[in-house]
N, CA, C and O atoms as a DFTB+ gen file, in Angstrom:
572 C
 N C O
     1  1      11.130       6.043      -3.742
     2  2      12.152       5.715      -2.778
     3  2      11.750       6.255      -1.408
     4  3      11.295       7.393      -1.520
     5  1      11.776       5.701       0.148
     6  2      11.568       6.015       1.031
     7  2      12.495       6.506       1.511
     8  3      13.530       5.846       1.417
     9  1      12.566       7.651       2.124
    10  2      13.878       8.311       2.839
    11  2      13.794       7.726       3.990
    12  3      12.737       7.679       4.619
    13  1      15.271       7.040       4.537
    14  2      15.240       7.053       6.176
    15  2      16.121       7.751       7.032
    16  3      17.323       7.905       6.814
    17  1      15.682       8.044       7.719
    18  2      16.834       9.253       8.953
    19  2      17.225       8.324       9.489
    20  3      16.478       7.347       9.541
    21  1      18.794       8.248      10.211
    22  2      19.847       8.190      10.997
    23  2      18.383       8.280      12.354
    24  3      17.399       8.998      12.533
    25  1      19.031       7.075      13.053
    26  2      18.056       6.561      14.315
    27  2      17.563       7.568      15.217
    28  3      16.441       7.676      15.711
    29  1      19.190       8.715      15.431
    30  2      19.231       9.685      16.769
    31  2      18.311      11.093      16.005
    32  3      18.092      12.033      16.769
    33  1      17.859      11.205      14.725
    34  2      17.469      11.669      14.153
    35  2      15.631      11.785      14.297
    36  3      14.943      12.806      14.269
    37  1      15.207      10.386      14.448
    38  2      13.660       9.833      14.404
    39  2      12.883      10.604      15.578
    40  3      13.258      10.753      16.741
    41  1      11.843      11.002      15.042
    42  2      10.904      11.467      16.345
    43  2      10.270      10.334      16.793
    44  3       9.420       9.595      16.296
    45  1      11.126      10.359      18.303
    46  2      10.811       9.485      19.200
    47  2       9.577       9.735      20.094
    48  3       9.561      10.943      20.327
    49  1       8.359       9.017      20.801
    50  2       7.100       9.292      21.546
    51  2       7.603       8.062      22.573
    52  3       8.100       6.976      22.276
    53  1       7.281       8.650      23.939
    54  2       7.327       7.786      25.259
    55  2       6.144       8.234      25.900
    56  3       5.874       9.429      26.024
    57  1       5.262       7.084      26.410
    58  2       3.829       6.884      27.155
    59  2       4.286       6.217      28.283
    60  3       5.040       5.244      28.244
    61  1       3.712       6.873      29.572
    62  2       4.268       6.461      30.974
    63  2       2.618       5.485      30.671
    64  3       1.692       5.970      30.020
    65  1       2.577       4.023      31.331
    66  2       1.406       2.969      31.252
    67  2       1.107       2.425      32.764
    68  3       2.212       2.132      33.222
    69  1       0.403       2.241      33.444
    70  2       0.253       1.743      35.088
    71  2      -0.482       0.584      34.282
    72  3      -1.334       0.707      33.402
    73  1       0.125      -0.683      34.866
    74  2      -0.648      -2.086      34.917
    75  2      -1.552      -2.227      35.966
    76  3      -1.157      -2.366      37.124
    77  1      -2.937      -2.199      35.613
    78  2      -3.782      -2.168      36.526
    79  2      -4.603      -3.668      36.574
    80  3      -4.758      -4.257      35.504
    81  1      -5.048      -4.186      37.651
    82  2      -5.242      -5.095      37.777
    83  2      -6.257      -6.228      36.160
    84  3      -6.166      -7.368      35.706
    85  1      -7.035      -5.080      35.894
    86  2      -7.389      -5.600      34.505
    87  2      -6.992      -6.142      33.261
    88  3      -7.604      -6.697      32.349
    89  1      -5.376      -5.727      33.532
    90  2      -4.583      -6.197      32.442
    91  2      -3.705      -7.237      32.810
    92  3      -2.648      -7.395      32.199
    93  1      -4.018      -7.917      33.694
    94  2      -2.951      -8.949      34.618
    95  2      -4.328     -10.279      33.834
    96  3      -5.443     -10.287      33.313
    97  1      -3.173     -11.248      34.269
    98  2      -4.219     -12.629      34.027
    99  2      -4.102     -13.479      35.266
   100  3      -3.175     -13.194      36.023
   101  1      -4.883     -14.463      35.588
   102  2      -4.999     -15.032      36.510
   103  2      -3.575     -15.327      37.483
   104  3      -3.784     -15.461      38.689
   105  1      -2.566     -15.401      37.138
   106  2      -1.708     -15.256      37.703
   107  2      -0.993     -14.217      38.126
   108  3      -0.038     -14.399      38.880
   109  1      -1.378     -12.889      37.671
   110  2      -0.865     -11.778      38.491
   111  2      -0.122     -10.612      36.940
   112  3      -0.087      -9.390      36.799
   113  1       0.338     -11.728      36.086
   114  2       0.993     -10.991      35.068
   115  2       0.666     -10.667      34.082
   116  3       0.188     -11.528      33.343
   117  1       0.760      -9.409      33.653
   118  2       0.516      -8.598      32.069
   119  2      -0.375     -10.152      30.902
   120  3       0.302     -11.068      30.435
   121  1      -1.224     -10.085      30.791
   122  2      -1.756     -10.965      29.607
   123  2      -1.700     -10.200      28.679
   124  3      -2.052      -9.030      28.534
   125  1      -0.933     -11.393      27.643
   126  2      -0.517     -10.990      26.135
   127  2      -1.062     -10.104      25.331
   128  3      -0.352      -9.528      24.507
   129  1      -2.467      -9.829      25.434
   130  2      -3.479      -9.146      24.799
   131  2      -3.561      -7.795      25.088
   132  3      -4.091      -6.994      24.317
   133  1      -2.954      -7.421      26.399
   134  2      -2.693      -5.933      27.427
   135  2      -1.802      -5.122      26.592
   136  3      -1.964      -3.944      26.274
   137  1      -0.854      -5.896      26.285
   138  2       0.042      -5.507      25.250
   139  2       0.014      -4.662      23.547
   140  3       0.628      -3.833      22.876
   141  1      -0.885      -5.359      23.518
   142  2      -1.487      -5.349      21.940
   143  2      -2.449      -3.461      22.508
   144  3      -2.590      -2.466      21.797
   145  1      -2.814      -3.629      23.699
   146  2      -3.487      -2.210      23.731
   147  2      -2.571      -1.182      24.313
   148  3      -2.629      -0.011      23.939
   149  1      -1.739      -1.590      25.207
   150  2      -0.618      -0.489      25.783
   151  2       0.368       0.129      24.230
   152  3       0.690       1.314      24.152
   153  1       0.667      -0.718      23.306
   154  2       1.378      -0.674      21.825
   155  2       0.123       0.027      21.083
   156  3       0.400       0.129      19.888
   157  1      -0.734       0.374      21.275
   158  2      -1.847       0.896      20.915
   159  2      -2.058       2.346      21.208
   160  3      -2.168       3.265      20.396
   161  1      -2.091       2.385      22.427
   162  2      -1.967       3.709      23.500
   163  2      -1.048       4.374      22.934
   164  3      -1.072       5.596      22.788
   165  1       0.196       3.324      22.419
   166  2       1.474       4.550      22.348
   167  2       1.517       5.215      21.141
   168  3       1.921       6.357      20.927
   169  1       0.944       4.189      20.166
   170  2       0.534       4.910      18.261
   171  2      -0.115       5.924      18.553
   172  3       0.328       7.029      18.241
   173  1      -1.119       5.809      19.111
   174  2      -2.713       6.884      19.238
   175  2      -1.949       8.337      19.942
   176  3      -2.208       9.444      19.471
   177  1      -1.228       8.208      20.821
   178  2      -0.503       9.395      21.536
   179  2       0.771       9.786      20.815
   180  3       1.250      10.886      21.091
   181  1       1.440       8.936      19.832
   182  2       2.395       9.623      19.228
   183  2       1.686      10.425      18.165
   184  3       1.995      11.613      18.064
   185  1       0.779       9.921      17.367
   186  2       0.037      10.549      16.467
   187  2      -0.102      12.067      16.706
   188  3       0.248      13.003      15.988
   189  1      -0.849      12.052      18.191
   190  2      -0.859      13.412      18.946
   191  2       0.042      13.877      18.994
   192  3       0.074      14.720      18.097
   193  1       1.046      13.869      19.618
   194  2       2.085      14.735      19.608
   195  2       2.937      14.855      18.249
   196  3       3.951      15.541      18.118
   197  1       2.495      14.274      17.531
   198  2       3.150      14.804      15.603
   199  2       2.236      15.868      15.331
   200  3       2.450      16.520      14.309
   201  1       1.097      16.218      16.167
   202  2      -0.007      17.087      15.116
   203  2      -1.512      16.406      14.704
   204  3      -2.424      17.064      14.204
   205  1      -1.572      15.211      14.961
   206  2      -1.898      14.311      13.684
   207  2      -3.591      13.877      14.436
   208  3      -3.568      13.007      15.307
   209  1      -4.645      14.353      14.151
   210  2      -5.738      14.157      14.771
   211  2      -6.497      13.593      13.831
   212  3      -7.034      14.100      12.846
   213  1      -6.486      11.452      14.603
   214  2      -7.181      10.754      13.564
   215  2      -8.687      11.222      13.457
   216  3      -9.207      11.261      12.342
   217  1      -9.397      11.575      14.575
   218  2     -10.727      12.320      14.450
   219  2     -10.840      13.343      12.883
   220  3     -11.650      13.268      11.959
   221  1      -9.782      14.170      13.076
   222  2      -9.503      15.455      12.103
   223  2      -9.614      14.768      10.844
   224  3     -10.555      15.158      10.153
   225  1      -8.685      13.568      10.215
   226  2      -8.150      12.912       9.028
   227  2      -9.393      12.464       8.553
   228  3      -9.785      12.765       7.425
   229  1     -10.266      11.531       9.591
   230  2     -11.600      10.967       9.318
   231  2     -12.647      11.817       8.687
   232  3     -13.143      11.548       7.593
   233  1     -12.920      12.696       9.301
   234  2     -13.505      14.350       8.992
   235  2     -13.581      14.950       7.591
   236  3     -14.530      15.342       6.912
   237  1     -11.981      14.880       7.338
   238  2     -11.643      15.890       6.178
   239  2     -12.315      15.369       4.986
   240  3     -13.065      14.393       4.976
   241  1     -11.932      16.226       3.803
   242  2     -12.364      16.561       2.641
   243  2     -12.302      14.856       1.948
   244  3     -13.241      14.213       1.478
   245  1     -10.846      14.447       2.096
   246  2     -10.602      13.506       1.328
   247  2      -9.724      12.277       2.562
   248  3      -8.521      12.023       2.613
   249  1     -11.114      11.589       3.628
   250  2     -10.804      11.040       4.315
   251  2      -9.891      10.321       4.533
   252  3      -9.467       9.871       3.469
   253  1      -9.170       9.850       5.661
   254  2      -7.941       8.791       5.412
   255  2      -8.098       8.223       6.862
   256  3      -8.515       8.955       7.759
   257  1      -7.815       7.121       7.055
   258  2      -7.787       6.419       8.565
   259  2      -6.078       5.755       8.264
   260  3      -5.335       5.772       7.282
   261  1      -5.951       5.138       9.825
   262  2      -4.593       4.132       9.829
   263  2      -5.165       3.013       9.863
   264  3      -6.157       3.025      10.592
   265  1      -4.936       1.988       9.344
   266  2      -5.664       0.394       9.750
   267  2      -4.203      -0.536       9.899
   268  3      -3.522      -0.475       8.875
   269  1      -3.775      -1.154      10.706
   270  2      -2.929      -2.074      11.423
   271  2      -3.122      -3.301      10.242
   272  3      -4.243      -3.664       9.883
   273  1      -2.022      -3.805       9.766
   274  2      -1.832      -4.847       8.638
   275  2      -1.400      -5.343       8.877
   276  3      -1.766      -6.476       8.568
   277  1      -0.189      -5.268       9.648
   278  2       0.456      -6.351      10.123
   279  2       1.078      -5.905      11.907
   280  3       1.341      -4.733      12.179
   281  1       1.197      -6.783      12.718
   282  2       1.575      -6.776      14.396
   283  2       2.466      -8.308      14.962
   284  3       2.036      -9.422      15.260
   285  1       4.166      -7.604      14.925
   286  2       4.973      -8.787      15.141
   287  2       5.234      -8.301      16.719
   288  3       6.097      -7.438      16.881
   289  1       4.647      -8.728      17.689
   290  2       5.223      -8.634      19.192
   291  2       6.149      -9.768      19.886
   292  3       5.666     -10.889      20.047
   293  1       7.598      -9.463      20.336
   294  2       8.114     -10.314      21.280
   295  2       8.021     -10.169      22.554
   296  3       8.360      -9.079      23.015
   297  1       7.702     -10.865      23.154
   298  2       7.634     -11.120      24.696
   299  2       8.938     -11.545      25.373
   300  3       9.505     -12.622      25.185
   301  1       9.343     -10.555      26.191
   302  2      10.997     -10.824      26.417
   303  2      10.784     -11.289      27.803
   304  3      11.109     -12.380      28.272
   305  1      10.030     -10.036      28.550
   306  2      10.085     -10.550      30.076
   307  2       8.993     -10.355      30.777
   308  3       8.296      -9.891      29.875
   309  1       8.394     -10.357      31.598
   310  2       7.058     -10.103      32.617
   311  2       6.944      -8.935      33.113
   312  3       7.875      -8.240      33.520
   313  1       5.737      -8.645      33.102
   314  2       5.562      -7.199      34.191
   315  2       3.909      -7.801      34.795
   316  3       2.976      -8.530      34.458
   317  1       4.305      -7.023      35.754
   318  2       2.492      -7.115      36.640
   319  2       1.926      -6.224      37.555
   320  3       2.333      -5.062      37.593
   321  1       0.824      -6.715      38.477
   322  2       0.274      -5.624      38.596
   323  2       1.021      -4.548      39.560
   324  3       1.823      -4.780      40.465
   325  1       0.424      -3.068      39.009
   326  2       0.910      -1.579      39.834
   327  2       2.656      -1.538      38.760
   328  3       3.539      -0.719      39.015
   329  1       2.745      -2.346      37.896
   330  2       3.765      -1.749      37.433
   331  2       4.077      -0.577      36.297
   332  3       3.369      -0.565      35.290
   333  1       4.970       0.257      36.426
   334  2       4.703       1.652      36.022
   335  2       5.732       1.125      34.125
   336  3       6.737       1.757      33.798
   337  1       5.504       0.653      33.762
   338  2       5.442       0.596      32.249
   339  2       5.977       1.912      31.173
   340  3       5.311       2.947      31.214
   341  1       7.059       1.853      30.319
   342  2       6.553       3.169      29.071
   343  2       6.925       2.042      27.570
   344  3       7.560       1.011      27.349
   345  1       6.110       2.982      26.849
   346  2       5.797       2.569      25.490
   347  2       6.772       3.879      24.882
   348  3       6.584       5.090      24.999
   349  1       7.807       3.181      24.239
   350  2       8.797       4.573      22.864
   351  2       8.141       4.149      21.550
   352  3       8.018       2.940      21.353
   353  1       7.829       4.771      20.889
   354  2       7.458       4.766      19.731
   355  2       8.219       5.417      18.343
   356  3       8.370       6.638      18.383
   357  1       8.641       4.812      17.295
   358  2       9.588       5.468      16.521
   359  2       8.990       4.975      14.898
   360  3       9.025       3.765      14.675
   361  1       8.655       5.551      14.206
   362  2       8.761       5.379      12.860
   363  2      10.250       5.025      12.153
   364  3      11.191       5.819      12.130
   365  1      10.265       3.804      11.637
   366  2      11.270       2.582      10.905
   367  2      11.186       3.517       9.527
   368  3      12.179       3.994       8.978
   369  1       9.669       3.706       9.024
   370  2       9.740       3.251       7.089
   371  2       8.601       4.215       7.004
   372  3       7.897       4.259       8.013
   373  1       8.250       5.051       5.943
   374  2       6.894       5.296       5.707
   375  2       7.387       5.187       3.901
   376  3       8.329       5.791       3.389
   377  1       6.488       4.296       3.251
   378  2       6.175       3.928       1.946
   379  2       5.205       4.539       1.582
   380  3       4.534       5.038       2.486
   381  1       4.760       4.741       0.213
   382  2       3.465       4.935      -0.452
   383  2       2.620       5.296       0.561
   384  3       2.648       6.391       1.123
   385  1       1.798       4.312       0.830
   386  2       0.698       3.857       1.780
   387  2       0.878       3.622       3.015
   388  3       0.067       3.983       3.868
   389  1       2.267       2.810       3.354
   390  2       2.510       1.933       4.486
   391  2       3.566       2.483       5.312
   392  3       4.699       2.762       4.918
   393  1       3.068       2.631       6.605
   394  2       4.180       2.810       7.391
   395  2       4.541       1.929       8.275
   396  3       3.652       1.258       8.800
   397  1       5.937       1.719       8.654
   398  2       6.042       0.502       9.840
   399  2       6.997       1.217      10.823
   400  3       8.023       1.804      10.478
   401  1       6.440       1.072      12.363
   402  2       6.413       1.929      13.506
   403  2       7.609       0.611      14.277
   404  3       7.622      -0.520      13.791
   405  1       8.474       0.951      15.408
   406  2       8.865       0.517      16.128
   407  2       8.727       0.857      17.403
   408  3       9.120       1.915      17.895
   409  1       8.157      -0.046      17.979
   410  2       7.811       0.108      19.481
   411  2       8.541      -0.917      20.913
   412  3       8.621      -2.145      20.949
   413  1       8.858      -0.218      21.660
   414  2       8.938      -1.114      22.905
   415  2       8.651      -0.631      23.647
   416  3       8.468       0.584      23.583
   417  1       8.391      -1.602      25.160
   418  2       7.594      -1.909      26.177
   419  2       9.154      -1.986      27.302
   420  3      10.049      -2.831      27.310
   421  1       8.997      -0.887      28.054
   422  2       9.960      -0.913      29.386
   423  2       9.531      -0.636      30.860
   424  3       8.616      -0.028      31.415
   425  1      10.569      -1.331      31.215
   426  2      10.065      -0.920      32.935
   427  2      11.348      -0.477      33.235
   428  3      12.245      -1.319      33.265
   429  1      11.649       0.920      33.507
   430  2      12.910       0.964      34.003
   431  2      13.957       1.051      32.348
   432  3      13.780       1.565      31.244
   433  1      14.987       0.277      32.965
   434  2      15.781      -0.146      31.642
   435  2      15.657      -1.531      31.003
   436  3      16.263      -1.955      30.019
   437  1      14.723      -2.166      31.785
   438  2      14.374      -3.942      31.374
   439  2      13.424      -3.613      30.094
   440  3      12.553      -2.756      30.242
   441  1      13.572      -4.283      28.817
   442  2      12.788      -4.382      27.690
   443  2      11.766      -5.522      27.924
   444  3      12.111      -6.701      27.996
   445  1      10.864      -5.221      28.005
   446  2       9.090      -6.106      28.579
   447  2       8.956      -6.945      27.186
   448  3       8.767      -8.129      26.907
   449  1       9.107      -5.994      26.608
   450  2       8.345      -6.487      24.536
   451  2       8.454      -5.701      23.668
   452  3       8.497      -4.504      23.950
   453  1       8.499      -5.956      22.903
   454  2       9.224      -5.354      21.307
   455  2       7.813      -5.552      20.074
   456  3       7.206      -6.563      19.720
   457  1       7.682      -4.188      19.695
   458  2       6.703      -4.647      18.168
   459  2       7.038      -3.929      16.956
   460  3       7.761      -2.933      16.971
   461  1       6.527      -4.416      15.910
   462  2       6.841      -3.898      14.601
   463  2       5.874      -3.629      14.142
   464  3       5.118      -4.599      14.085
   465  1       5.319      -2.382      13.598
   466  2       3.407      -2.738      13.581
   467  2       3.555      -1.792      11.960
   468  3       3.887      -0.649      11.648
   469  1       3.201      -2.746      11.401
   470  2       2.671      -1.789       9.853
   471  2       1.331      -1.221       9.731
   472  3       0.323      -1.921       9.824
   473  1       1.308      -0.039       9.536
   474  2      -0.445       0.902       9.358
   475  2       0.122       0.809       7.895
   476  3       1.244       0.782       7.390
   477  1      -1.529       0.761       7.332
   478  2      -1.642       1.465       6.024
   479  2      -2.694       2.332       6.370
   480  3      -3.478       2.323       7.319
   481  1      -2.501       3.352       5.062
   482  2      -3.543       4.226       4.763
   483  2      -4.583       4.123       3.805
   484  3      -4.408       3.804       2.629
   485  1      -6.118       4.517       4.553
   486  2      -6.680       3.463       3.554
   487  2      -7.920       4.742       3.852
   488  3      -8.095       5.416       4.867
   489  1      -8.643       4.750       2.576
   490  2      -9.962       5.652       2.838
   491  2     -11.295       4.938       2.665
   492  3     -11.471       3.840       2.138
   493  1     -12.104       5.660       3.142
   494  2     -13.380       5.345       3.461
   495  2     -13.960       3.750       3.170
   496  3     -14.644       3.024       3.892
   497  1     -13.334       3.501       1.673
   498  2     -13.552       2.493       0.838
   499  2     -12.737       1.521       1.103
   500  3     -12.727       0.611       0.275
   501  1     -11.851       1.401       2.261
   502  2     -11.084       0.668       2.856
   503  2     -10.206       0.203       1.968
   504  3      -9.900      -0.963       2.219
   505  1      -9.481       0.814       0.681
   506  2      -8.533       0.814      -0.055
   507  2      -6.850       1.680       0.265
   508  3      -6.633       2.830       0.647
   509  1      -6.319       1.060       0.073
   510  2      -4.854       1.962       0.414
   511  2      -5.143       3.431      -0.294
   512  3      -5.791       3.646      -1.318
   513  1      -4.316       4.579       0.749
   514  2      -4.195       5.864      -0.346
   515  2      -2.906       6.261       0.141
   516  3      -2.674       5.896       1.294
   517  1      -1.835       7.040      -0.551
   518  2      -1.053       7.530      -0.406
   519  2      -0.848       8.364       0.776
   520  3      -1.321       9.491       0.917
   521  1      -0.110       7.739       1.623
   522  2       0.431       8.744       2.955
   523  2       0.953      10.393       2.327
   524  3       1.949      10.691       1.668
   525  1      -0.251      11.304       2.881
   526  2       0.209      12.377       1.748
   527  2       1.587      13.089       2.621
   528  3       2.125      12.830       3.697
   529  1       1.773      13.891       1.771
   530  2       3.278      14.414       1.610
   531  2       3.708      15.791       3.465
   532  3       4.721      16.226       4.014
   533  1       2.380      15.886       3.649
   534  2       2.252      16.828       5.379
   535  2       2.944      15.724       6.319
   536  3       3.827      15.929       7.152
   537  1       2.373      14.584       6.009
   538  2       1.825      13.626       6.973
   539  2       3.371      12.972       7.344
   540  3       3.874      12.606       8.406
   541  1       4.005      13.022       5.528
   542  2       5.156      11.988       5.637
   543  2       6.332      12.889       6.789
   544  3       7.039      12.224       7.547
   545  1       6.397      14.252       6.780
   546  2       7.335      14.961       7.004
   547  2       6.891      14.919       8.556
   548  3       7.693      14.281       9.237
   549  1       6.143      15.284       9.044
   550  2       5.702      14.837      10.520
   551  2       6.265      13.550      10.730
   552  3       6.539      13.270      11.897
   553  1       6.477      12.782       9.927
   554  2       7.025      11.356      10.400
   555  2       8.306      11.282       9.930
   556  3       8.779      10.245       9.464
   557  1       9.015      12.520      10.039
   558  2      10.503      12.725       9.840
   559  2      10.794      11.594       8.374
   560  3      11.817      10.909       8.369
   561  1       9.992      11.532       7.438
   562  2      10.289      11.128       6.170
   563  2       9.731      11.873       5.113
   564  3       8.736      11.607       4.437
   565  1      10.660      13.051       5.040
   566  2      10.046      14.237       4.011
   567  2       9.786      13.733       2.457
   568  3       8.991      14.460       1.861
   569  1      10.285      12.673       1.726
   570  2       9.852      12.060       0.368
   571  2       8.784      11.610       0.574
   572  3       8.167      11.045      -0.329
């Protein structure tokens, strides 16, 4: 059974993001794909601030990586260039193996884009392994 905490409960992660001209597309605005790495930025830095050093996990005794399985993004509204962007990041679910993260994309109080991103845990052999039991409680799901 997966335990879930009450929303005001979840350890929440916010990444301040500057849209720099590289992530704009010919018309000036955020291309879809910018997205997919700013929602990226914000996993990799929440990780950090849980403790959680994928370098470290890779390393250890009985390796483990995150690998992305599934990525549902909505595109609500536009942003472009020099705009000052944050990414919140919140753990939904952590299962067995699988966890699924909730993320959005703001400017201000305007919602940019919305994602749902499932990691599994998978070792060396690129097989699922059990999100062990340190890992789950850092992700405010102590079962």
């Amino acid at each position: 059974m997966t335990a879930t905490l009450p929303v005001s409960d979840r350890p929440d992660h916010r990444l301040a993001v500057r849209v720099y001209y590289e992530d704009t597309d010919a018309g000036g605005i955020v291309y879809h794909a910018s997205h997919v790495r700013f929602f990226e930025r914000g996993r990799t830095e929440y990780l950090r601030a849980l403790g959680i050093s994928q370098s470290a996990m890779k390393a250890s005794e009985h390796p483990l990586l995150f690998a992305v399985r599934r990525l549902e993004i909505d595109y609500l509204k536009t942003a472009g260039l020099d705009d000052l962007l944050e990414v919140a990041t919140t753990t939904r679910e952590v299962g067995g193996a699988r966890m699924i993260l909730d993320q959005v994309l703001r400017r201000g109080d305007e919602v940019i884009a919305t994602a749902v991103v499932t990691v599994v845990a998978v070792g060396p052999d690129g097989r699922p392994h059990r999100v062990p039991a340190d890992l789950r409680h850092r992700f405010g799901h102590p079962e």
